[in-house]
C-alpha positions in Angstrom: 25.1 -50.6 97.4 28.2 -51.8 99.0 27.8 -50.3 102.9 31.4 -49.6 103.1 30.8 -46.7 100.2 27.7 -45.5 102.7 29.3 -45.6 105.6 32.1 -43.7 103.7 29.8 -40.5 102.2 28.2 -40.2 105.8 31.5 -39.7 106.9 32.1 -37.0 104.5 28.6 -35.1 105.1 29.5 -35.6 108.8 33.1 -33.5 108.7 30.9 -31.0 106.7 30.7 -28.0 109.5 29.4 -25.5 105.7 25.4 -25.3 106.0 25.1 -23.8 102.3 28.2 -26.9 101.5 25.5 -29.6 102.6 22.8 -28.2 101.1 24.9 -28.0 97.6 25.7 -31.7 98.0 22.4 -33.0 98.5 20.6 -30.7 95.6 23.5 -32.5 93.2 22.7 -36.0 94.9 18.8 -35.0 94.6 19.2 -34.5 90.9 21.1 -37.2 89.8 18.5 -39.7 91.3 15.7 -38.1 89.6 17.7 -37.8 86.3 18.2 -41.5 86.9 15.1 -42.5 88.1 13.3 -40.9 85.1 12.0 -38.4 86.7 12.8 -35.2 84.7 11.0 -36.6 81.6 8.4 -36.7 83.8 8.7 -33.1 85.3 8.6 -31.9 81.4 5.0 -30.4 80.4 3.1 -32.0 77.6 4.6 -28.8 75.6 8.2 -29.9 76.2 7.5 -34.0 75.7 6.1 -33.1 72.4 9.0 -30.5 71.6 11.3 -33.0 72.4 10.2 -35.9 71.3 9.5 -34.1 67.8 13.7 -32.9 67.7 14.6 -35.9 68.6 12.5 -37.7 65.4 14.3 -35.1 63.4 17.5 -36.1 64.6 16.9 -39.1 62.5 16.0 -37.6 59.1 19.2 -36.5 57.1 17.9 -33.9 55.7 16.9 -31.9 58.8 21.1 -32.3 60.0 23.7 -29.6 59.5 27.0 -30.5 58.2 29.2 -30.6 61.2 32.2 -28.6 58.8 29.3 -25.9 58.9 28.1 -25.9 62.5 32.0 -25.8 63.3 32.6 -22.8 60.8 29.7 -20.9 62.5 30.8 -21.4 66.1 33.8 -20.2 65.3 32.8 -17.2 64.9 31.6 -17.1 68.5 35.0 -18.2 69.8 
């Protein structure tokens, strides 16, 4: 990582005087390096791999998709 982009965010969290603010940045920075990193698969239980793996094999049959004229039609609804 380039430093000057470092040296640039410690600035920011520096001028932060907001407790609660800092906290808020480094949860969002925590979760994008674990989303990266791989690591929310890896949080999921053995329920929720299987769940999700299994919707995700669906996703490739036709005949388990909605026509998106449909799913638009019954959203609509909601709006």
């Amino acid at each position: 990582m380039n430093m000057l982009v470092k040296e640039k965010l410690q600035e920011i969290i520096r001028g932060i005087k907001d407790e609660k603010k800092i906290q808020r940045y480094y949860t969002l920075i925590s979760h994008l390096e674990d989303m990266q990193e791989g690591n929310l698969y890896k949080s999921l239980t053995d329920q929720q791999k299987d769940i999700l793996e299994s919707t995700y094999n669906k996703s490739f049959d036709s005949d388990q998709l909605l026509d998106h004229d449909e799913v638009k039609s019954n959203f609509y609804a909601w709006l």
